[in-house]
C-alpha positions in Angstrom: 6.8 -4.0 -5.6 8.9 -1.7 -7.4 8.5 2.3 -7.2 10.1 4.8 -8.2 12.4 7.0 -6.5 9.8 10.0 -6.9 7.1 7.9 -5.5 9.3 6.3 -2.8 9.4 10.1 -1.7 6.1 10.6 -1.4 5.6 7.4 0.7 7.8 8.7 3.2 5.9 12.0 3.2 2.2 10.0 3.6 4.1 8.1 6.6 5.7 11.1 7.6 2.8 13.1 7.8 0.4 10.0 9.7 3.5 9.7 12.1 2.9 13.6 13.0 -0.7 13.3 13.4 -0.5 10.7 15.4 -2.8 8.1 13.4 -4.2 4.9 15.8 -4.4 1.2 15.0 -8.5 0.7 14.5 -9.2 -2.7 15.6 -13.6 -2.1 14.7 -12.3 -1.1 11.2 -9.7 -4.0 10.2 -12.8 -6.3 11.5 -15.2 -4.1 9.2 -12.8 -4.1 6.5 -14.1 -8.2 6.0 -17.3 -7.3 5.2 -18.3 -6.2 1.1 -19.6 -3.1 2.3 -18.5 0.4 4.2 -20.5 0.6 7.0 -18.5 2.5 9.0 -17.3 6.0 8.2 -13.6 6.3 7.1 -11.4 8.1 10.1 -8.3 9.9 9.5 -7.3 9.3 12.9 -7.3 5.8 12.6 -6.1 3.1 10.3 -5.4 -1.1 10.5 -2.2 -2.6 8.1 -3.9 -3.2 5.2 -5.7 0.3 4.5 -2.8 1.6 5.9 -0.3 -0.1 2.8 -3.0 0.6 0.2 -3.0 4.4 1.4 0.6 5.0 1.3 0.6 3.4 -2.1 -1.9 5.7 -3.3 -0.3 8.7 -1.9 2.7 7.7 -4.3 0.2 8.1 -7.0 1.0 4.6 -8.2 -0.6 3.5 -11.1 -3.8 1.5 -11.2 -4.2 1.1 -7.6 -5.8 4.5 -7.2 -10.2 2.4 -7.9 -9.7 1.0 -4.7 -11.2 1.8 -1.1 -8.8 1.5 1.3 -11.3 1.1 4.3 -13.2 -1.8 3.4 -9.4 -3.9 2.1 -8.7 -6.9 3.7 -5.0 -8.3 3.8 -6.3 -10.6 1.6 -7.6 -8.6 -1.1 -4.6 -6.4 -0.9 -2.3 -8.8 -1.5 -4.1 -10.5 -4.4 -4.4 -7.1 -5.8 -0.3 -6.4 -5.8 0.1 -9.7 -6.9 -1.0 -8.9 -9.7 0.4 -5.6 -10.2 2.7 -5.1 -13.5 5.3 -4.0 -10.6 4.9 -6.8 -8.1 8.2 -8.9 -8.2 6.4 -12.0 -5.8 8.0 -15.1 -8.2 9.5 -13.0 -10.8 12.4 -14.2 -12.2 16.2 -13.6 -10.4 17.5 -11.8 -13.9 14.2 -9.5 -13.5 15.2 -8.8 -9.6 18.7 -7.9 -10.4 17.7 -6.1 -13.8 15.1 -4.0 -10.9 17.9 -3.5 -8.2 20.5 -2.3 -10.5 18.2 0.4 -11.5 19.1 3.1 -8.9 16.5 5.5 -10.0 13.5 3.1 -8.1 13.2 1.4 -5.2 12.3 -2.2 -3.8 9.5 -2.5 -1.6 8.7 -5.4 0.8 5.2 -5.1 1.7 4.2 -8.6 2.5 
């Protein structure tokens, strides 16, 4: 997925700032996160991979992927959402990557 540089910055901040609070894997949660609905309350002191991405990704304020709740995303749905994001490079052509690299104002992300 491409970001760009002012977003990349406020990734690092979201993982900057869970890093400080010292944010735990939640092992009840990733299993929750398979069913269709919350039923367990969303914790700031705990997280599993997938909410974790989708978090950092809406700390960056990126576009469109603000709707969706990060504690009931499953790996699964996450990745079938950034695949197809306007940004997500997964099968994109190799003039597109380069075109995306050679652009130093943004960044490339590999999230999965």
């Amino acid at each position: 997925m491409w970001v760009t540089q002012a977003e990349h910055e406020k990734m690092k901040n979201f993982i900057q700032t869970t890093f400080e609070s010292n944010v735990q894997f939640d092992q009840v949660g990733m299993v929750l996160a398979m069913l269709p609905v919350q039923i367990w309350p969303k914790s700031s002191k705990q997280t599993f991979c997938s909410r974790y991405i989708l978090e950092c990704l809406q700390a960056a304020e990126i576009p469109s992927l603000q709707r969706y709740n990060s504690t009931v995303i499953s790996p699964s749905k996450l990745r079938g959402i950034l695949c197809k994001h306007e940004r997500c490079v997964v099968g994109a052509l190799p003039t597109r990557l380069q075109s995306m690299q050679d652009d130093e104002h943004g960044h490339l992300l590999q999230l999965l």
